[in-house]
Structure formats: C-alpha cells, structure tokens
Backbone as CSV, one residue per row, in Angstrom:
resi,resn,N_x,N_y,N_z,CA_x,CA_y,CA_z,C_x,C_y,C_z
1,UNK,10.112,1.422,-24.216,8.731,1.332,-23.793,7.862,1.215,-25.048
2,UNK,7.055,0.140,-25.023,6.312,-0.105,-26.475,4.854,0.517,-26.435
3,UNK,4.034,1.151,-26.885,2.782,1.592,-26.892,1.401,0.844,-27.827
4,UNK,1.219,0.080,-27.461,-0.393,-0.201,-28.210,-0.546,0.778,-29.350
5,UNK,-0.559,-0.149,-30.122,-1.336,0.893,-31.296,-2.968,1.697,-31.177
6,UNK,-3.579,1.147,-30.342,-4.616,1.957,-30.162,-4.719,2.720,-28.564
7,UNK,-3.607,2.431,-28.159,-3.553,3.557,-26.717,-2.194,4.358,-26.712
8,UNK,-2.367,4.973,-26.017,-0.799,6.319,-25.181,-0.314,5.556,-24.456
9,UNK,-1.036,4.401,-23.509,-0.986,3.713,-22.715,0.500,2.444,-22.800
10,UNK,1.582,2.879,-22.224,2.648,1.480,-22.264,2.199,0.269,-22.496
11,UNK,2.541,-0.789,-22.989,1.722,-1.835,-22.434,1.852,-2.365,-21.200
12,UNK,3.017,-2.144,-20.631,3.231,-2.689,-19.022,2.573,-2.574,-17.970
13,UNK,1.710,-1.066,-18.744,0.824,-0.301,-17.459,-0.736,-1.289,-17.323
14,UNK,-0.346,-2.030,-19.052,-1.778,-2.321,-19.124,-2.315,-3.835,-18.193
15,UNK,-1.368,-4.451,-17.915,-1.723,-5.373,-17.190,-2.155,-5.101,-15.705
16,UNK,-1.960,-4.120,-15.221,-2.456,-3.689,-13.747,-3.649,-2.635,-13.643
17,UNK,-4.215,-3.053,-12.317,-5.094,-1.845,-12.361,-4.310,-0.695,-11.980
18,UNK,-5.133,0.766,-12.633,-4.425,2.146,-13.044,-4.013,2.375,-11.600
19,UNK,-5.202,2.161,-10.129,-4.538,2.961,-9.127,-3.529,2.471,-8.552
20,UNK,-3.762,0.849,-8.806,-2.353,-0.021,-8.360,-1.193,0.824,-8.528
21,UNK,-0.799,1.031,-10.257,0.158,1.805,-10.343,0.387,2.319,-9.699
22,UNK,-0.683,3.587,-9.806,-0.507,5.348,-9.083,-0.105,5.035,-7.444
23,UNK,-0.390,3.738,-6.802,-0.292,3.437,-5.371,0.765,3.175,-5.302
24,UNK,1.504,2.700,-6.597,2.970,1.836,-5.660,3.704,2.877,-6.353
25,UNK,3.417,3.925,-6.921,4.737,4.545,-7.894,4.570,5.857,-7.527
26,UNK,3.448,6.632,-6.515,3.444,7.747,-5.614,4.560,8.069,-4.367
27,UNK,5.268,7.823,-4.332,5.827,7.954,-2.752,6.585,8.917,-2.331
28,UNK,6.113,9.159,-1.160,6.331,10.803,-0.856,8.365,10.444,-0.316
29,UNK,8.857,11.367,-1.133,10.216,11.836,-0.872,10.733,12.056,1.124
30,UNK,9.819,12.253,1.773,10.312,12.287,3.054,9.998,11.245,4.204
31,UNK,9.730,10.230,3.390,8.802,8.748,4.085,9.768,7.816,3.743
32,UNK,10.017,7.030,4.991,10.964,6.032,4.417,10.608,4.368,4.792
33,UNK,9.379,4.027,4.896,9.099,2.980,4.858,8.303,2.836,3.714
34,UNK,8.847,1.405,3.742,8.228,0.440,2.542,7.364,-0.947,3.303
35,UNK,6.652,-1.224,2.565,5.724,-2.667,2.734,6.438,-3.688,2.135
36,UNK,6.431,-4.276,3.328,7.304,-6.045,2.839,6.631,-6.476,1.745
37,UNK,7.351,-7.688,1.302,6.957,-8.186,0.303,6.276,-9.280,0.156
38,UNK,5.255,-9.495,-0.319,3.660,-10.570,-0.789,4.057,-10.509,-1.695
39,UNK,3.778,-12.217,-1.583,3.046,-12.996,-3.030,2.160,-12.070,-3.549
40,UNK,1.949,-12.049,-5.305,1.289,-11.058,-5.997,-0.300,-11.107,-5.605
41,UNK,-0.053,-12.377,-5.272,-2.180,-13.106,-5.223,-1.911,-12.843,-3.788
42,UNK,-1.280,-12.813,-2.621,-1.881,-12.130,-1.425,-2.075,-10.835,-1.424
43,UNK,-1.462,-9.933,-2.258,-1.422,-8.443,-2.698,-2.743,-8.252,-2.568
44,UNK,-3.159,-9.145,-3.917,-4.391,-8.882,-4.698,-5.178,-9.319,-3.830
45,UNK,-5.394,-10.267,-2.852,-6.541,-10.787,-2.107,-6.553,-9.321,-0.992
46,UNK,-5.422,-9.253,-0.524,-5.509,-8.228,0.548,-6.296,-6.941,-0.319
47,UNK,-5.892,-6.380,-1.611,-6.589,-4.841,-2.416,-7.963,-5.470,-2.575
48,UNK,-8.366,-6.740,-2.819,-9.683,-7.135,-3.061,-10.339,-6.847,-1.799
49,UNK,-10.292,-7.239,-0.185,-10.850,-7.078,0.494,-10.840,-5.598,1.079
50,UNK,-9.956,-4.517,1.000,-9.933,-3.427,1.625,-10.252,-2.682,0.647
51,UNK,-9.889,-2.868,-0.527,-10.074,-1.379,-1.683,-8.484,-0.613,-1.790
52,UNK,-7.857,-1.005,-1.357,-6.664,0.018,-1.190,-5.365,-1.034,-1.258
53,UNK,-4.600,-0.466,-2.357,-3.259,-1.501,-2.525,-2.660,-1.121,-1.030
54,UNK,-2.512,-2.268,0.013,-1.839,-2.220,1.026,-0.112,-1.419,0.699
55,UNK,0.341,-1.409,0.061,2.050,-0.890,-0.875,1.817,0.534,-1.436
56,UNK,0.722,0.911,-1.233,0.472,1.762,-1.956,-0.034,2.740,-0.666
57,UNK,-0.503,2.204,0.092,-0.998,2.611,1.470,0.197,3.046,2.023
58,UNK,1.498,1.938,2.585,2.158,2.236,3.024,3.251,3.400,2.484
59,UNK,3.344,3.220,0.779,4.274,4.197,0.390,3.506,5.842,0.824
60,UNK,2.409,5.940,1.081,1.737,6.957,1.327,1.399,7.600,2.566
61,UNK,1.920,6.724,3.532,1.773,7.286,4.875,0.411,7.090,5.225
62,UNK,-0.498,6.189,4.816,-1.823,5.582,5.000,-2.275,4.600,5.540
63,UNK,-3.429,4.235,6.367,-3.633,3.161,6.664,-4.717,2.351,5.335
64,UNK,-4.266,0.667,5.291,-5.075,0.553,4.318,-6.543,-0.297,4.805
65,UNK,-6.400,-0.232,6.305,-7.614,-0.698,6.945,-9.290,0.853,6.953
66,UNK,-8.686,1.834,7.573,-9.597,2.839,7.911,-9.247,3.944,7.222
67,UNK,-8.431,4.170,6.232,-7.799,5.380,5.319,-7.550,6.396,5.680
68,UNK,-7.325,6.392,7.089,-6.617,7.640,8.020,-4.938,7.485,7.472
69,UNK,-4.319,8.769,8.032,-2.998,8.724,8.106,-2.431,7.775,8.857
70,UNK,-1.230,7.361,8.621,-0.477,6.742,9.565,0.728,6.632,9.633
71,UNK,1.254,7.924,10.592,2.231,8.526,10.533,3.592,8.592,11.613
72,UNK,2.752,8.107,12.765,3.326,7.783,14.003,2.784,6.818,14.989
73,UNK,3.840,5.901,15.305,3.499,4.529,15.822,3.929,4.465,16.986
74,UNK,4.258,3.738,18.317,4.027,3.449,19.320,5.375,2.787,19.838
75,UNK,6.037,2.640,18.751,7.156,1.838,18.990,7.398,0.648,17.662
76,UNK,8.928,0.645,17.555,9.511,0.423,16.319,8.473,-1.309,15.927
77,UNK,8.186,-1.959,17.056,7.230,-3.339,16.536,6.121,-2.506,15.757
78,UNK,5.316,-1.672,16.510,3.999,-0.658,15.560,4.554,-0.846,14.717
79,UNK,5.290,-0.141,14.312,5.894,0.354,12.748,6.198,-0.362,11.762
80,UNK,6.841,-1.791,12.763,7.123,-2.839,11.983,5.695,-3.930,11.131
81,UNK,4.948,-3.335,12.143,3.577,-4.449,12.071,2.827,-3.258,10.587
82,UNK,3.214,-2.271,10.852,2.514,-1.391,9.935,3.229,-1.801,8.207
83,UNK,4.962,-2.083,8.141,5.097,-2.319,7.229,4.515,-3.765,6.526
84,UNK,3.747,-4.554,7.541,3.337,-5.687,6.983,2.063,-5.693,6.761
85,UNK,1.351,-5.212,7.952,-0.003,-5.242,7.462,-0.875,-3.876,6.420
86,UNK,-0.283,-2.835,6.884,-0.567,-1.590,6.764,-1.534,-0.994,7.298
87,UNK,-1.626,-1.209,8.632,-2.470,-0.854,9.706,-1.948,0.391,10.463
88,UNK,-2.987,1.626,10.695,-2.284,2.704,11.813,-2.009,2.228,12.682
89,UNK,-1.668,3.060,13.444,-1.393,2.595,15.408,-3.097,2.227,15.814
90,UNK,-3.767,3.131,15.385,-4.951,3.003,16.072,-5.958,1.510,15.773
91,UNK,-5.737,1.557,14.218,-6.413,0.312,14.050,-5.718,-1.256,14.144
92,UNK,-4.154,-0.873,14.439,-3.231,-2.449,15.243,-3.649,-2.024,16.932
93,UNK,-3.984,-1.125,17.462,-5.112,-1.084,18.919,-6.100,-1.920,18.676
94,UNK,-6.989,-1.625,17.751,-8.464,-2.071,18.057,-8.173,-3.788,18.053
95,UNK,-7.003,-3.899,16.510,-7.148,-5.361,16.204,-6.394,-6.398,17.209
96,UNK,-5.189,-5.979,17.823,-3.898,-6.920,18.955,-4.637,-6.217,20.910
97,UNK,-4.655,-5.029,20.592,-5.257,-4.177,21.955,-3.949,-3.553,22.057
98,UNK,-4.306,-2.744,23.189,-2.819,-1.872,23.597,-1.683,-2.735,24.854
C-alpha cells in the first residue's frame, strides 16, 4: 500500500469519494446480500441522484431511496429487486404497487 507523501491517506482511497468507501467496505457480518453489479458510471449516476452509494445501502441493510431499514421483504422477487435497485419493500410498493 503506497501513501502520498503529503497524506496517511493510501492512494487507492484517493480516487473515490471517502463515504463511497466507508459504504461498500462496512458490511454487517450477519447480512448476506449483496448489490448486483453496475457499470461504475451507473453507480455513480444512481449515488448522484439519491445521495447514497446504492452497494453501500445494500451492504447495510438500507434503503437507498428513503434511508429507512430494509430488512424484510415480501418474497424472494422483493429481495431480489432490492439487490438491484436498493429499494425497501415499502418503497418497491409505492414504485411497482402491491
């Protein structure tokens, strides 16, 4: 790991934003879904419009639409739709209906 001479900072860390990191490299030990995988620029278009790394959402048990929990789904499609979009149950309600 190489360090900038004028930071503590890796340089690897330095190309991303800090919470990006902290979003995709948090994940709670008793959670076992992950967020499919995007192109880096849909990543980024999707964190540009919500505020919240969608991957970072999901490693967290979060929604990255309304920043509630989202912890229990409706059935394994919910869950599935959650690893893509990173939507709760409640807000894949408001957006498909029940």
């Amino acid at each position: 790991m190489t360090l900038d001479k004028d930071s503590k900072f890796p340089l690897f860390l330095l190309d991303i934003h800090p919470t990006t990191w902290y979003n995709t490299h948090m994940k709670n030990p008793q959670y076992s879904l992950e967020a499919t995988f995007k192109h880096q620029g849909i990543e980024q278009m999707l964190s540009n419009l919500t505020g919240v790394s969608r991957k970072g959402a999901v490693a967290e048990a979060s929604c990255a639409t309304c920043k509630g929990e989202a912890s229990s789904f409706r059935d394994e499609v919910s869950e599935k739709e959650y690893t893509i979009s990173g939507m709760c149950q409640t807000c894949q309600d408001d957006i498909f209906g029940k």
